[in-house]
PAGU-626148 format. One record per atom (N, C-alpha, C): x, y, z. Coordinates in steps of 0.02 Angstrom, whole numbers, plus 50000, padded with zeros to 5 digits. Each point is the difference from the previous one (the first is absolute). Example, Ala and Ser with C-alpha at 12.3 -4.5 7.8 and 13.67 -1.06 7.14 Angstrom:
# residues 2
506604971650390;499555005950000;500455006050000;499825005349964;500425005950003;499615005550037;
END
This chain:
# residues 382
507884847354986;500364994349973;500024994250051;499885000250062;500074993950040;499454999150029;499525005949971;499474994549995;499754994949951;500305001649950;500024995849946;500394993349991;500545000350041;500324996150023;499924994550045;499725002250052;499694995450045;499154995949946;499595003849972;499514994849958;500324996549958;500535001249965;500214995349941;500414993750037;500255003550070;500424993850037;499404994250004;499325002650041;499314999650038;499734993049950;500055003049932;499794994449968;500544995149979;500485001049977;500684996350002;499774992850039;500155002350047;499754997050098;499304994949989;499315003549967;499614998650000;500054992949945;500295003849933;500074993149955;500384994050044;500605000350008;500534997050038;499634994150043;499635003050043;499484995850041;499524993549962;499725005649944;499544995949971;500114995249938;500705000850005;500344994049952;500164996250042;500155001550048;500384993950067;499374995450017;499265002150009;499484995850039;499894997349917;500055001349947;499944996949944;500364995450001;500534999350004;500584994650008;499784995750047;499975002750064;499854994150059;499464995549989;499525005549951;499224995650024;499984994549905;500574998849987;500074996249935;499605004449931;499965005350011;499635004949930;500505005449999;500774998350009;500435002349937;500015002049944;499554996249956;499805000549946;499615007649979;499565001850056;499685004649989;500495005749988;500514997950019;500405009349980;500215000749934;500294993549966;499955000349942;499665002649944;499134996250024;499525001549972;499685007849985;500305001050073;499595008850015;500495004349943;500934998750010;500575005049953;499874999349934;499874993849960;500124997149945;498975002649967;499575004250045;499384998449967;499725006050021;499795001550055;499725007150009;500515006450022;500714998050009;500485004450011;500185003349922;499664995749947;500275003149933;499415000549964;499555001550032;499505002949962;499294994149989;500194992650021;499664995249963;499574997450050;499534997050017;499524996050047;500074992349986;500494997849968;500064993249963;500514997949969;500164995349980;500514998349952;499845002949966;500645001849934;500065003749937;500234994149931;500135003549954;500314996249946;500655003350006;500175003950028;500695002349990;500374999650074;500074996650062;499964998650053;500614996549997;500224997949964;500764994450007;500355003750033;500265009449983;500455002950048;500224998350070;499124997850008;500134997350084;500214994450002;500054994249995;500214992949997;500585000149983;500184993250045;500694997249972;499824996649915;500364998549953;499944995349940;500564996949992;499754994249985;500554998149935;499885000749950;500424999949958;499995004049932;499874989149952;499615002749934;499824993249977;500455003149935;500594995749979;500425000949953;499744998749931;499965005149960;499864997249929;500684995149951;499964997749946;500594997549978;500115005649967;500694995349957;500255005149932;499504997749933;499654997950005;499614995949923;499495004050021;499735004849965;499435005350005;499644996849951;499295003250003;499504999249962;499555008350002;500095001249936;499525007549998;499234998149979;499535002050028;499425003249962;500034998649941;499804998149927;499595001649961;499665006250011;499925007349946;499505003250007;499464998549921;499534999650022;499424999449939;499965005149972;500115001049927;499665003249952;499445006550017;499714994250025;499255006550033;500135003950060;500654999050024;500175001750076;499695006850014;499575000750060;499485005150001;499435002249972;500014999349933;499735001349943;499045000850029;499874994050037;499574997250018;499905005850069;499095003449987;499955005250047;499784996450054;500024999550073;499614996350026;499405004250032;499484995550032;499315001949977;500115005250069;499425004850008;499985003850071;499984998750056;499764992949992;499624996550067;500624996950033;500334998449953;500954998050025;500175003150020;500145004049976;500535008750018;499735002350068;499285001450015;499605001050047;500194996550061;500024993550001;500114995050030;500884998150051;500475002149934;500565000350015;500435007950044;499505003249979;500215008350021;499504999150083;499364997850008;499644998150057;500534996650043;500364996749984;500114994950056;501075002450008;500155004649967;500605003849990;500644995649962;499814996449952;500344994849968;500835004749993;500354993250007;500855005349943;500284995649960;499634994349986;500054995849944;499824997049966;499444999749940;499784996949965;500264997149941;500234993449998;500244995449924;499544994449989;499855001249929;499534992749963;500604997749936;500224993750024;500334995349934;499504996149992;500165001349922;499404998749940;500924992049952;499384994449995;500594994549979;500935002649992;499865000550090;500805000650003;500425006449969;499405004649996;500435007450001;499675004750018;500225006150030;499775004150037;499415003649957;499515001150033;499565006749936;499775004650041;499894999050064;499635004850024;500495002450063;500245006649999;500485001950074;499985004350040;499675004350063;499705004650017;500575000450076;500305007250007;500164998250059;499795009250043;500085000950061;499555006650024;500604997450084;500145007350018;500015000950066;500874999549993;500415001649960;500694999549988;500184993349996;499564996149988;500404991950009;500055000949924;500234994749978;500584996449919;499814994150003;500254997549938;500124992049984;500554998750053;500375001850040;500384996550019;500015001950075;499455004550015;499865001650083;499804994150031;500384996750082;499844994350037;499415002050013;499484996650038;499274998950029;499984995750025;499615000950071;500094992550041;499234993949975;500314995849987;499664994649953;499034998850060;500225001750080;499584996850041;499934994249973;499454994550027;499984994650008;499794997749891;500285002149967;500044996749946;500744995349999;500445002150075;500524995950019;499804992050010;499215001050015;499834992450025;500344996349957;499935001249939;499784995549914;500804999349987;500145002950016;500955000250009;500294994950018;499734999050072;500134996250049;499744993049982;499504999249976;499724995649967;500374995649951;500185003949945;500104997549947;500965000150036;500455001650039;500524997250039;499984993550018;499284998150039;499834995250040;500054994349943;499694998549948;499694995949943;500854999349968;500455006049980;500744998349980;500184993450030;500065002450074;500334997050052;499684995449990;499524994849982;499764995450004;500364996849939;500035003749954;500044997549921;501024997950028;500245002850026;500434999750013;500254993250052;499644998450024;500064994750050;500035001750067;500055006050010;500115003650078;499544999750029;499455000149992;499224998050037;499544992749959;499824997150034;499884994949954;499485001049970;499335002150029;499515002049962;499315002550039;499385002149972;499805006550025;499564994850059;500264994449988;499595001450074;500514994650049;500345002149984;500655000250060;499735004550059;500204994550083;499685002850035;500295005250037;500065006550012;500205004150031;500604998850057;499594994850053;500444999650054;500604996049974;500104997849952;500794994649980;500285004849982;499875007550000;500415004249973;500275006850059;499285001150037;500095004650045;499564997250070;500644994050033;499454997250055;500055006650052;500285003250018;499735003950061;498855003049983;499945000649953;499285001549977;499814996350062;499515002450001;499575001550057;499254997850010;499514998350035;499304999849979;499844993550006;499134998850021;499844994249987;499764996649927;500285002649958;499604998649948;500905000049924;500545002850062;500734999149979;500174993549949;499884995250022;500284993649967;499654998749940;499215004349987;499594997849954;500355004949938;500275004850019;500265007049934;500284997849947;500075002349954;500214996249952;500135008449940;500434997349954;500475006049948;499185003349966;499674996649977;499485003449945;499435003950054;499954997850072;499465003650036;500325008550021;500815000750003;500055005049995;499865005949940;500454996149921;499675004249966;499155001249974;499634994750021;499265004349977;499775001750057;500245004350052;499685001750055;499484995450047;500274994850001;499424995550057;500514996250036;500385004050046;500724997350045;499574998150057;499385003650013;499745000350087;500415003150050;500585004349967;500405003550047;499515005050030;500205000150069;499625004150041;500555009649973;499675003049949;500215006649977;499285003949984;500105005550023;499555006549990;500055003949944;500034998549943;500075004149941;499745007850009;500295002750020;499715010750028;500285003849984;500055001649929;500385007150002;499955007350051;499575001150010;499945007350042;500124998650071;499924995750019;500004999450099;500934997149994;500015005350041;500855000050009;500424995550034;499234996850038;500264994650053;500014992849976;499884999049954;499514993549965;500834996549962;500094996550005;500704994049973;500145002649934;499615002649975;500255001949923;500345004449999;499925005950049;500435006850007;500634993850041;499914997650046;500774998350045;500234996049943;499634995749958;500604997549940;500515006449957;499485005049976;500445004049949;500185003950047;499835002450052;500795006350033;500504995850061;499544995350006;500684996350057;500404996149979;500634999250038;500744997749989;500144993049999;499604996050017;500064991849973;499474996749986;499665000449931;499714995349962;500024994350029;500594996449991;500024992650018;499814997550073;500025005350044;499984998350075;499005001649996;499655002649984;499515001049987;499654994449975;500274998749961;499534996949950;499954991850033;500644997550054;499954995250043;499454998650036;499945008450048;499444999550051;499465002149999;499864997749925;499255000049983;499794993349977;499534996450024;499584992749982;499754999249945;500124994949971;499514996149945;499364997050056;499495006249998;499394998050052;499504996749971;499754998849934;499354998149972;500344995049956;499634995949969;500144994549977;500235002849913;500524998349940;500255002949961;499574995349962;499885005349928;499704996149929;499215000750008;499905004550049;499134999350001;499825006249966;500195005550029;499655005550004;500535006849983;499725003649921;500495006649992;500145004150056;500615002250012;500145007050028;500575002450002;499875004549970;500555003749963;500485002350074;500774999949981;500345001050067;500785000849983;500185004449987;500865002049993;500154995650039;500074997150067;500414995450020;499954992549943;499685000649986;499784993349957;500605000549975;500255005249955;500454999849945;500744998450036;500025005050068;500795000950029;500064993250011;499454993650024;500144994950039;500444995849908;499455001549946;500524996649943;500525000249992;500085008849992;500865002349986;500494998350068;499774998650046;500364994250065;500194992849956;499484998749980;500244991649984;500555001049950;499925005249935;500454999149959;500875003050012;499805004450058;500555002450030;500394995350042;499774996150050;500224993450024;500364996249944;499634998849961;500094992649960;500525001649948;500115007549978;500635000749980;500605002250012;499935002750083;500495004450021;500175006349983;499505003449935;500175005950004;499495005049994;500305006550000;499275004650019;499664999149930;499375003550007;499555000349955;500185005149932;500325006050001;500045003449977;500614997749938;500444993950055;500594997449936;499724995749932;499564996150061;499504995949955;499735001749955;499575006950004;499595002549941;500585004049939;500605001250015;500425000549953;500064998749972;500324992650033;500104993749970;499624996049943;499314998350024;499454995849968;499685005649970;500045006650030;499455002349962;500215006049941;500075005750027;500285007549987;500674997649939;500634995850023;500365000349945;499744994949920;499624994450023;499574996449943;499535005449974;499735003250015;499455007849973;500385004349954;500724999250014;500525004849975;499635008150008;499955000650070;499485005250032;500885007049965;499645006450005;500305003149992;500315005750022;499734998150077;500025004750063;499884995250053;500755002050023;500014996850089;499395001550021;499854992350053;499135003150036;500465001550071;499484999850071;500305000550034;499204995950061;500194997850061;499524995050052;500115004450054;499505000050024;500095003250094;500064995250035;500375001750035;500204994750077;499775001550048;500034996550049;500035002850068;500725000550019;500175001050068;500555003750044;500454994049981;499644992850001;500704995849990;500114998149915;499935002949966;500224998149933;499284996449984;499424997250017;499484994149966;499595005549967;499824996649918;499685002849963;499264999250038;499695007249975;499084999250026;499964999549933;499704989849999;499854998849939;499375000949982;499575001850021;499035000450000;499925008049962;500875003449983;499675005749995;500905004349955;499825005549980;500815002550016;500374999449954;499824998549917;500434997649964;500145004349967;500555005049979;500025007949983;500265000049917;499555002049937;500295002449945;499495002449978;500105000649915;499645004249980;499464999049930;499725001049998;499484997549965;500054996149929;500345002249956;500414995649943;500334993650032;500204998150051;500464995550023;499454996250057;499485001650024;499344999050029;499754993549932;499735002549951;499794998949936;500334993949974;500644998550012;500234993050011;499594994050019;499945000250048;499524993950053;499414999549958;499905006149975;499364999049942;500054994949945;500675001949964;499894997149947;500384995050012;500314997150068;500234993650014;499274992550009;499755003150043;499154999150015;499734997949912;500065004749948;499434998849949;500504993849954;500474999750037;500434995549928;499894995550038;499824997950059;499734994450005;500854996450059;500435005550013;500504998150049;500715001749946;499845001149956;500535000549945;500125007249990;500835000349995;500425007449990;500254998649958;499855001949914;500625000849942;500184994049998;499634992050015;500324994149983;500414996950083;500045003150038;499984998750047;499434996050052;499904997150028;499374995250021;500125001250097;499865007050024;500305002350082;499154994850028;499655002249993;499494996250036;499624994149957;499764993250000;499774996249993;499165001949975;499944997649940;499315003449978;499384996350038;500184996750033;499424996850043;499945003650049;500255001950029;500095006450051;499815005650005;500015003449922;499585003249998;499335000849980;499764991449967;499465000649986;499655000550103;500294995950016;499764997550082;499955006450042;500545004349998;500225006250061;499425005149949;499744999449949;499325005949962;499414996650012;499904993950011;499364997150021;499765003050079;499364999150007;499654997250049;500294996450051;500125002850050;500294993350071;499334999450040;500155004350042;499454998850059;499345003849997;500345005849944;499485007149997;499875001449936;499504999549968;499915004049927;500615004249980;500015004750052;500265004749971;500875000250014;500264992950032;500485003350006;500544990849973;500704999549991;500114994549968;500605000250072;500744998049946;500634999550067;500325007049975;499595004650063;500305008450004;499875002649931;499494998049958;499885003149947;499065002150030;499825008449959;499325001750012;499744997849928;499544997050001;499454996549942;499435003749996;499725002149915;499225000050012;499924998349930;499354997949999;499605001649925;499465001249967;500085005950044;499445005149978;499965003249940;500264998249968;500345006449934;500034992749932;499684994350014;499894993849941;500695000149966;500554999250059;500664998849973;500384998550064;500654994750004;500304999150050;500315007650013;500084999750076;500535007750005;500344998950076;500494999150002;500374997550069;500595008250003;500165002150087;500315003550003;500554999250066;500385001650016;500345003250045;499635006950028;500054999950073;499515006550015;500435000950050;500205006350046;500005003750023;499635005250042;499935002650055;499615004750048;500295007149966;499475003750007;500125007449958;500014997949934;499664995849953;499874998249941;500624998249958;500544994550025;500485001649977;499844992749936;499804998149961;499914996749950;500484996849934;499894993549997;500384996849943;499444996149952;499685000249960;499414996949984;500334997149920;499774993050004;499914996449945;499534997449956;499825001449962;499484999349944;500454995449939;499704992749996;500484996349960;499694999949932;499244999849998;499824999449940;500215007149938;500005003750055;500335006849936;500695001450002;500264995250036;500855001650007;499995007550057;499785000750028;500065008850050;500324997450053;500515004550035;499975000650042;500115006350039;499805002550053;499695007249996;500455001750087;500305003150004;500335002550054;499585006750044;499825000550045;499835007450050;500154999450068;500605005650014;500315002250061;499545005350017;499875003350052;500015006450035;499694997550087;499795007750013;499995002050067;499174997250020;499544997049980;499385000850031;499904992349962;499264997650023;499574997849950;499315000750030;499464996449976;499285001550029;499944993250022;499295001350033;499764991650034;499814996049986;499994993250005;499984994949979;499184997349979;499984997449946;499424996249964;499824995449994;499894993950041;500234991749981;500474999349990;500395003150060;500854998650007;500625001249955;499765005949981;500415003849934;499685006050013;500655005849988;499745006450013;499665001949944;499725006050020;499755003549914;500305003849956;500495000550018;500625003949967;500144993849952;500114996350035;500264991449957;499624997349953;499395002150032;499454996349952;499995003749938;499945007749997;499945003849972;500635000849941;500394997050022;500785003049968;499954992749928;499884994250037;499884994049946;499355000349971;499495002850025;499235002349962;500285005449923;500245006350023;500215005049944;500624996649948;500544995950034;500514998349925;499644993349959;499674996350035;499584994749957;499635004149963;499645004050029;499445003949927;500455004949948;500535002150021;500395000649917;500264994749981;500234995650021;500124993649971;499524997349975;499315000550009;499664995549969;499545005649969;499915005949993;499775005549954;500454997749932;500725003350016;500284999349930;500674997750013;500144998650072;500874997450000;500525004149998;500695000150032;500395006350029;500155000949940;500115006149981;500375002649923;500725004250000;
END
C-alpha cells in the first residue's frame, strides 16, 4: 500500500508541476484542453462539451411556437446513400422542413428533439445576423462602420483600414491560424483559455482587409466585440432578446464563455435541432417570423450572396452546384443548417464527424443536399 501511495502522490506532484510551467509559460489553456478532450475519451471538441464551459443560458420567451408536423411526417423512405452517409459520419440528428412543417425526423445516439448540441461555428451566422439587428437598431451605424470607432485598442498596421463587413466575410487580414488539431495554434488558446477579449487584442490586423478570403474564428469574436461594446451587454442577452424570444424558440439555448463571462461568439451556440431549424426558416422568409420583420430582407438577400468568395456570403456557406440557390450555416464535425428556398426545405444535421472537403464544402454536405433535392425533384416529400 505505500507503495502505491508514494506513485499516486509521484504523479499528483508530477501533474502539479506540469500545470504550474503551463501557467507560467502562458499555455494555461492547455490543461483545459487536455481534461475537457482526451481525459474523457475525445481528441477534440465534441457536440456535447458544454459540461465543461462556463454558459450563459439564452432565455426563450413565454410566446412559443411549435413545429407544424406534415401529413407525410416520415412517410417518405430516405434513399441508402443518405442513411449511409449519416450513420458514416455518426449523425444524432437529422430534420428536413418541407413549406414550414416538419416531414422528415431521424434522431440516433440517445439525443431527442430537445437534446442541446454545440452549434460550432454555425454561431458565426448568429453573430452575424446580431451584428445587422444592431445596425437596424441604430447601435452600429452600418456594415462598414470602421472597427477602430468602436474597439480602438485593435491593433495592427492595417487597424484603421477594418471595417464591420471585412469581419463577417472573412477578409479581416487578422493575423489568426485557423488549426483545429495543433494544440498550440490560437484557435485552441481561444476555445480553452480564460480571456477571449485579452486575446483577441494582441493579435494584429496584419494584411490589408477586403482583399483576400480567410476563414478565421477570430474574425467573428472581433464582431461580437463591436456589438458587445456598442450595446453594453453580453451577447448571449442580446440573442434572447433580438433573437431566441422573436423565434418564440421553445427551449432555452445556452453560449460558452470564457473564465470572465464573454460569449465565444465564432462558435458555441447550444440547442437542439427543431429550434436549430429556426434560423432556417427565418433565412427562407426572407428575415420574417409569423409577420414579424427581425432581419431586413436586403440582408438577407446580401449576407446569401457572393462577397469575396463564391462560396461564401456574410458568415453564410454558398454553392450552386445542385441548379438551385442553397445557403447554409455550417459547423466543424458536420454540424449543418441548409436552406433550399426554391422548394421551401430546410434541412437540419447535428452529429459527431463529417468527411473532407470538396470545393470548400464537405461531402457529407454535398451529399446530404445532392440526396433530399432528388426526392424532391423525383416526386416531392409525401
Amino acid at each position: 500500500m505505500k507503495k502505491i501511495g508514494k506513485v499516486l502522490a509521484g504523479i499528483a506532484i508530477t501533474l502539479a508541476v506540469i500545470v504550474a510551467i503551463a501557467k507560467l509559460t502562458g499555455n494555461g489553456y492547455l490543461v483545459k484542453g487536455v481534461w475537457a478532450s482526451y481525459l474523457h475519451g475525445n481528441n477534440s471538441a465534441t457536440i456535447s462539451d458544454a459540461k465543461f464551459f462556463d454558459n450563459h443560458k439564452i432565455e426563450a420567451g413565454t410566446s412559443k411556437w411549435s413545429w407544424p408536423i406534415h401529413p407525410g411526417y416520415n412517410k417518405t423512405e430516405l434513399p441508402a446513400k443518405l442513411k449511409d452517409i449519416l450513420a458514416k459520419t455518426e449523425s444524432v440528428a437529422f430534420l428536413v422542413v418541407k413549406n414550414d412543417s416538419i416531414i422528415s425526423e431521424n434522431y440516433w445516439d440517445s439525443y431527442s428533439d430537445s437534446s442541446l448540441s454545440n452549434s460550432f461555428s454555425m454561431a458565426k451566422s448568429v453573430t452575424t445576423m446580431l451584428a445587422q439587428i444592431a445596425i437596424q437598431k441604430g447601435v452600429l451605424k452600418d456594415w462598414h462602420q470602421k472597427v477602430k470607432t468602436i474597439l480602438p485598442e485593435l491593433k495592427g498596421p492595417h487597424a484603421d483600414e477594418l471595417e464591420l463587413w471585412h469581419l463577417s466575410t472573412m477578409s479581416s487580414g487578422l493575423d489568426w491560424d485557423e488549426a483545429y488539431k495543433n494544440p498550440f495554434t490560437v484557435t485552441a488558446k481561444a476555445y480553452y483559455g480564460e480571456d477571449i477579449n485579452k486575446l483577441m487584442y494582441s493579435l494584429p490586423i496584419a494584411d490589408e482587409p477586403g482583399k483576400i478570403f480567410n476563414y478565421q474564428s477570430g474574425s467573428t469574436q472581433l464582431l461580437a466585440m463591436c456589438v458587445m461594446k456598442a450595446t453594453g451587454k453580453p451577447l448571449a442577452d442580446l440573442a434572447s432578446e433580438w433573437l431566441w424570444k422573436p423565434l418564440q424558440a421553445e427551449h432555452a439555448a445556452q453560449w460558452h464563455t470564457d473564465a470572465q463571462g464573454t460569449e465565444l461568439a465564432y462558435c458555441c451556440f447550444n440547442t437542439n435541432a427543431r429550434d436549430f431549424a429556426r434560423f432556417g426558416r427565418l433565412m427562407l422568409h426572407h428575415g420574417n417570423w409569423n409577420g414579424t420583420q427581425i432581419l431586413d430582407s436586403s440582408f438577407v438577400q446580401m449576407a446569401t450572396s457572393p462577397a469575396l468568395a463564391p462560396f461564401y456570403g456574410y458568415s453564410f456557406w454558398l454553392t450552386d452546384s445542385f441548379g438551385t440557390k442553397v445557403f447554409a450555416q455550417r459547423g466543424i464535425l458536420g454540424q449543418y443548417i441548409i436552406t433550399i428556398p426554391e422548394y421551401n426545405l430546410v434541412i437540419v444535421r447535428l452529429g459527431k464527424h463529417c468527411l473532407p472537403q470538396i470545393n470548400h464544402h464537405t461531402e457529407d454536405f454535398l451529399t446530404i443536399v445532392e440526396q433530399v433535392l432528388s426526392i424532391e425533384r423525383a416526386k416531392g416529400w409525401k
